[in-house]
C-alpha positions in Angstrom: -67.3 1.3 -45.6 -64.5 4.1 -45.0 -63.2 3.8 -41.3 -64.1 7.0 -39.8 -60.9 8.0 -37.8 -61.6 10.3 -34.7 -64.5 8.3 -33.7 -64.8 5.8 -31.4 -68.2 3.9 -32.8 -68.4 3.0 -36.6 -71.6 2.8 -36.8 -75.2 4.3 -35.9 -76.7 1.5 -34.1 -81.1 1.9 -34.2 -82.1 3.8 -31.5 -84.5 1.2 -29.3 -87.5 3.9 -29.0 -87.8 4.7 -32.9 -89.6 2.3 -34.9 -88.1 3.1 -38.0 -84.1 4.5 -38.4 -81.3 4.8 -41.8 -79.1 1.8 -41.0 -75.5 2.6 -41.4 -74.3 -1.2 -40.9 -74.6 -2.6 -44.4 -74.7 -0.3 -47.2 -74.9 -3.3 -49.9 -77.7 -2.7 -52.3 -78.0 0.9 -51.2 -78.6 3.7 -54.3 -76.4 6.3 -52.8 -73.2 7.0 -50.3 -74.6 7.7 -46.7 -72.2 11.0 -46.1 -71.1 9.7 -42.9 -67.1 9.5 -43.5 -66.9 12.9 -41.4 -70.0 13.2 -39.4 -69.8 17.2 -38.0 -70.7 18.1 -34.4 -74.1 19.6 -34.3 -75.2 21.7 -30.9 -78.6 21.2 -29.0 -79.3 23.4 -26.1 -81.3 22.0 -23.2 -83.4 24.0 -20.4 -84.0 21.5 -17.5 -85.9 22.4 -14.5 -83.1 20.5 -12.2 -79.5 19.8 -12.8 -78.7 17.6 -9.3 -79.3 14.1 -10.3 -79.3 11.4 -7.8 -79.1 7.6 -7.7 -79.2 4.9 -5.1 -76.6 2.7 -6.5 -74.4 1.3 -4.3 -71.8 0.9 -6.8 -71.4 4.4 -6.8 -70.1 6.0 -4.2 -71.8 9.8 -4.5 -75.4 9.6 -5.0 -75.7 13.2 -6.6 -73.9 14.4 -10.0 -74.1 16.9 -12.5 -73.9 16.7 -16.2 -73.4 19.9 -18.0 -73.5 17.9 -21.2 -75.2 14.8 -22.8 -73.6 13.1 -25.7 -69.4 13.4 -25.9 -67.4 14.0 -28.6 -64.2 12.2 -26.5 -66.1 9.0 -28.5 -65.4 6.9 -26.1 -66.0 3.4 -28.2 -67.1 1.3 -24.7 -69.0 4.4 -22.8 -71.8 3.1 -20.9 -73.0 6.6 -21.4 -74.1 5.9 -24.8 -77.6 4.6 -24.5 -78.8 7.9 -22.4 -78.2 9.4 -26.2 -81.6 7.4 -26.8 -83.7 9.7 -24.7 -83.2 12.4 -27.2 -83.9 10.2 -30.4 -80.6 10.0 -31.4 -78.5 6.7 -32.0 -75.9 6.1 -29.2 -73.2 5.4 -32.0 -71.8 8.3 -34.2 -74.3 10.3 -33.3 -73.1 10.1 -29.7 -69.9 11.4 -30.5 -71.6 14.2 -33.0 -75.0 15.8 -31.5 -74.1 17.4 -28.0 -76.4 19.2 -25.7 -75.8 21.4 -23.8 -77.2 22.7 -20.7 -75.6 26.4 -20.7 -78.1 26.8 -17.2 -76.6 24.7 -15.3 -74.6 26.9 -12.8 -77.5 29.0 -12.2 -79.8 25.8 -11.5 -76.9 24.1 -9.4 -77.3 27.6 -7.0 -81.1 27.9 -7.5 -80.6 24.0 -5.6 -78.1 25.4 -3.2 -80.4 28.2 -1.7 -83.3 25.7 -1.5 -84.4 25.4 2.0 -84.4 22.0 2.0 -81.3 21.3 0.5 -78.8 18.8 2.4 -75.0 19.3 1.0 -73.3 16.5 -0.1 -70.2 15.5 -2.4 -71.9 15.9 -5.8 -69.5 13.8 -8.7 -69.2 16.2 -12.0 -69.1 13.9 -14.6 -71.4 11.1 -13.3 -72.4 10.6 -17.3 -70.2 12.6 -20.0 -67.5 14.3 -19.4 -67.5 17.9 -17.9 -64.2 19.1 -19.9 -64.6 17.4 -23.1 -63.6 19.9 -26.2 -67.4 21.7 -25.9 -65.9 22.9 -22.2 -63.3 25.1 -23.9 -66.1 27.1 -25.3 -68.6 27.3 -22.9 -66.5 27.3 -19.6 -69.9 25.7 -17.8 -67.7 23.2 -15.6 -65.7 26.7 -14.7 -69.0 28.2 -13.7 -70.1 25.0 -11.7 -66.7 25.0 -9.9 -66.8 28.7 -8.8 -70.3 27.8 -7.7 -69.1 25.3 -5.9 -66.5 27.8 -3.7 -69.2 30.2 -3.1 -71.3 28.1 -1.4 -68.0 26.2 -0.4 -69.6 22.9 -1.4 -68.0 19.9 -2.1 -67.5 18.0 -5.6 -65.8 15.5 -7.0 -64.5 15.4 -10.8 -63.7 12.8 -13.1 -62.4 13.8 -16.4 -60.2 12.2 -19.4 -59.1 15.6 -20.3 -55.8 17.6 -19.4 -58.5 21.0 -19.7 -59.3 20.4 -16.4 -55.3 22.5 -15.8 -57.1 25.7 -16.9 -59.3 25.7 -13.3 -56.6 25.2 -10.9 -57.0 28.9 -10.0 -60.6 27.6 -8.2 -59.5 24.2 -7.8 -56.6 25.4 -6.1 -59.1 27.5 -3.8 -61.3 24.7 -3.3 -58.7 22.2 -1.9 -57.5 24.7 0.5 -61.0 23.6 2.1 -60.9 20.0 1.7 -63.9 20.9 -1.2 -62.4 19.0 -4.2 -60.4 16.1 -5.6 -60.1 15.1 -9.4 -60.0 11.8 -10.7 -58.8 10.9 -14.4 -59.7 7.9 -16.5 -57.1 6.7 -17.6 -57.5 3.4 -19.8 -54.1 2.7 -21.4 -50.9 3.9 -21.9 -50.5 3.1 -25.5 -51.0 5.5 -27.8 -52.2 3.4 -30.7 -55.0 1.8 -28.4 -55.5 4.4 -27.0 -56.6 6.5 -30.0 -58.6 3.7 -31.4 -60.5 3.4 -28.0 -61.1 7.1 -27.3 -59.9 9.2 -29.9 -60.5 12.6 -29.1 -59.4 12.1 -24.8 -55.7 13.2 -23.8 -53.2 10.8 -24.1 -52.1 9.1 -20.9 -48.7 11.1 -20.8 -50.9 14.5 -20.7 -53.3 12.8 -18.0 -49.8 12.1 -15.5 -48.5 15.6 -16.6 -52.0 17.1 -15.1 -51.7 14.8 -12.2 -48.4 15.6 -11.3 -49.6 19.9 -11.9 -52.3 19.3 -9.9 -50.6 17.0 -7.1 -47.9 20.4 -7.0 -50.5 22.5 -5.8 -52.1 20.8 -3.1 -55.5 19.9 -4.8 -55.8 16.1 -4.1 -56.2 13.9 -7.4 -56.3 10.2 -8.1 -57.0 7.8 -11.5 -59.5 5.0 -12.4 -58.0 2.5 -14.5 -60.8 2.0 -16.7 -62.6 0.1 -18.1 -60.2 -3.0 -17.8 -60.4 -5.0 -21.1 -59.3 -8.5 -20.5 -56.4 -8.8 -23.7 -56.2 -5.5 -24.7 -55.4 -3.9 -21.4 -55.2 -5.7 -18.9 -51.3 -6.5 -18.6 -50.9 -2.8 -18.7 -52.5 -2.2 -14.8 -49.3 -2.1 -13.3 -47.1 -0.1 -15.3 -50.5 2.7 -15.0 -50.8 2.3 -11.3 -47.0 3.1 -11.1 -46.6 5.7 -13.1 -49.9 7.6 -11.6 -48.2 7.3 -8.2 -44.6 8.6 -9.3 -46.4 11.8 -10.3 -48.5 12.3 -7.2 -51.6 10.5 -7.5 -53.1 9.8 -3.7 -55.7 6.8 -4.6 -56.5 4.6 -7.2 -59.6 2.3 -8.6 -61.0 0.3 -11.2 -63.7 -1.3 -13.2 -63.7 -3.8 -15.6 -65.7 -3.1 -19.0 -69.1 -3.9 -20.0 -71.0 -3.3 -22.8 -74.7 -2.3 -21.7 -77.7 -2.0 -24.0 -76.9 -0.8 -27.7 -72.7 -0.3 -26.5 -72.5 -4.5 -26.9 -72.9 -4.0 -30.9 -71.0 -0.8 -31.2 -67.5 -2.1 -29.6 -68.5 -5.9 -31.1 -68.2 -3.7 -34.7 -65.2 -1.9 -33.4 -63.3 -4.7 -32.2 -64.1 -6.7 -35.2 -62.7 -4.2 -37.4 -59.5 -2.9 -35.3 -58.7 -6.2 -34.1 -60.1 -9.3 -36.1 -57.2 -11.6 -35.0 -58.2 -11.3 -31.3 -61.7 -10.2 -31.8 -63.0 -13.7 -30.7 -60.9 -14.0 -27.8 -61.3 -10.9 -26.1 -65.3 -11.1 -26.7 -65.3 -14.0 -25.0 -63.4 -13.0 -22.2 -65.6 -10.4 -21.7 -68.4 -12.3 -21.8 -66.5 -14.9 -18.7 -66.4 -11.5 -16.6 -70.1 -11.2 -16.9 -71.3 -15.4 -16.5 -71.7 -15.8 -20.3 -73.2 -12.2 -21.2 -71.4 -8.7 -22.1 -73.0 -6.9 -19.6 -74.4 -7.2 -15.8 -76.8 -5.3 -14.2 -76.1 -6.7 -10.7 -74.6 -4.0 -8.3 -71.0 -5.2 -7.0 -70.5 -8.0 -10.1 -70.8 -5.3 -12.8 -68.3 -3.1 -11.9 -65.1 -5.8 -10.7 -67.2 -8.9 -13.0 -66.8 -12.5 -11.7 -65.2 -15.6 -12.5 -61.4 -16.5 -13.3 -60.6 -13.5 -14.9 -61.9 -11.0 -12.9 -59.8 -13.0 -10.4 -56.8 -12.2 -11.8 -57.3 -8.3 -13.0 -58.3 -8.1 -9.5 -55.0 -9.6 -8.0 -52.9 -7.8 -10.4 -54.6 -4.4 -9.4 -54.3 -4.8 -5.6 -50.9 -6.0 -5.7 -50.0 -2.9 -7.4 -51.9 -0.8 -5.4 -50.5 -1.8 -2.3 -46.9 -1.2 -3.8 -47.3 2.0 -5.1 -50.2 3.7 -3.2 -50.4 3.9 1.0 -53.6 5.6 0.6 -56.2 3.0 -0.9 -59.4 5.5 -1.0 -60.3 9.0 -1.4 -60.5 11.3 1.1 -64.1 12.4 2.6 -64.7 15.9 1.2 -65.8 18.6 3.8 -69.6 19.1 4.0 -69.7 21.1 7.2 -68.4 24.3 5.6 -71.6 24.7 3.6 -72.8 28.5 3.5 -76.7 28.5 3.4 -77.7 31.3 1.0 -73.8 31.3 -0.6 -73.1 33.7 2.4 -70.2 34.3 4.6 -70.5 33.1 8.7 -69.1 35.1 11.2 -69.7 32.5 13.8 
């Protein structure tokens, strides 16, 4: 079958809820061409009720996020992200990448929460699932709504993004740090732009993520990286050289987390790898698999995000011995909850 280029998965995987599904994995002894070579991006619109999630992970460090959109078309080939595609009867393969929904109500539900008199204020993370400014963003400007939100009620969030767009809301970004009300974080995952594009095709390259961070860093809004997911021999080696380079252009903290390939993600990226990289594929499946005591993925809180064993050793060595080199401050800074305005209204006293 044709490689589809832009997209991260090469296949529609079943989805585990629908009995019966078109298999793209084999087309032998099939009558006719599944038109798949150039899957288009189709638009669903979603009305939830809420649009705070929480979770009691302690893996996580903010229990609340927001998700203005499910499904991304960055295509991602290892997001974890991928399987929540399956709530909405859609594969978590191409069609991941190719059937977004959107939830255009999502700044007026985020303030709907805000003026609830119950509501406690805490850092909420934008981007807990997909990415707020993947390409849809441009278009809708809902993250741009969220974040002016956000400074009227002078509430605290957090972003993580693999997507220079975040540049066109430092104006309220900008605003936001002055209160000690924001801090972006970008995924970066190598700094190689063959991988790169072969891992997540449709993110900015890692020269555009350092030219943000070094934008951002310039005017005062606090910003750091994750170097994910680590991919023991195809990334790996490169944790230094990122870790350095994020730090020369004004990044304040840094973090990892080593891949793994929940749920329906384990056959997608085996089908990747296998076809981008068959001389290694074997090798770096089972290294994988040594992060996680013999499996792809681990559910266990703490083991599934740093993984265990001799390798996750070493990625954890190198990282720290970078960090300390390169970065004085080791975590983010606590955002300020205290400046919350109950109602979105200014206090005189």
């Amino acid at each position: 079958m044709e490689y589809h280029k832009g997209k991260g998965a090469q296949i529609n995987v079943p989805n585990r809820f629908i009995k019966q599904f078109i298999s793209t994995e084999d087309v032998d002894g099939q009558d006719e061409e599944l038109l798949l070579s150039k899957p288009k991006t189709e638009i669903f619109y979603e009305s939830p009720k809420k649009i705070i999630s929480y979770n009691s992970s302690p893996d996580i460090k903010m229990d609340a996020s927001v998700n203005p959109y499910q499904g991304c078309e960055h295509g991602c080939v290892y997001c974890y992200a991928r399987n929540s595609n399956e709530y909405w009867g859609f594969s978590a393969g191409l069609d991941f990448e190719s059937k977004i929904i959107v939830k255009k109500d999502a700044p007026r539900l985020l303030e709907r929460a805000f003026l609830s008199p119950s509501y406690r204020p805490q850092t909420i993370m934008l981007s807990g699932n997909t990415d707020c400014y993947q390409p849809l963003e441009k278009k809708f400007e809902i993250t741009r709504e969220i974040l002016r939100t956000c400074l009227k009620f002078m509430h605290p969030i957090a972003i993580v993004t693999k997507n220079s767009l975040v540049l066109r809301d430092v104006d309220v970004l900008k605003k936001l740090a002055d209160e000690n009300l924001v801090q972006v974080i970008f995924s970066i995952t190598s700094q190689d732009e063959s991988l790169r594009r072969l891992l997540e095709p449709r993110t900015a390259s890692a020269k555009k993520k350092f030219e943000a961070i070094k934008m951002l860093s310039a005017e005062g809004i606090p910003t750091g990286i994750m170097n994910a997911p680590i991919i023991p021999s195809l990334n790996h080696h490169e944790i230094p050289s990122i870790l350095e380079e994020a730090a020369v252009n004004g990044a304040s903290f840094a973090g990892y987390t080593v891949v793994r390939l929940n749920g329906a993600v384990g056959t997608i990226f085996s089908d990747w790898l296998h076809k981008n990289f068959p001389d290694r594929a074997e090798k770096v499946w089972n290294q994988i698999q040594e992060l996680h005591n013999g499996k792809v993925n681990d559910s266990e809180f703490g083991k599934r995000i740093s993984g265990e064993g001799k390798i996750s050793e070493i990625i954890n060595q190198l990282f720290k011995v970078a960090r300390r080199k390169h970065f004085s401050q080791l975590e983010p800074v606590r955002l300020d909850c205290t400046k919350f305005r109950k109602g979105g209204n200014y206090r005189l006293f």
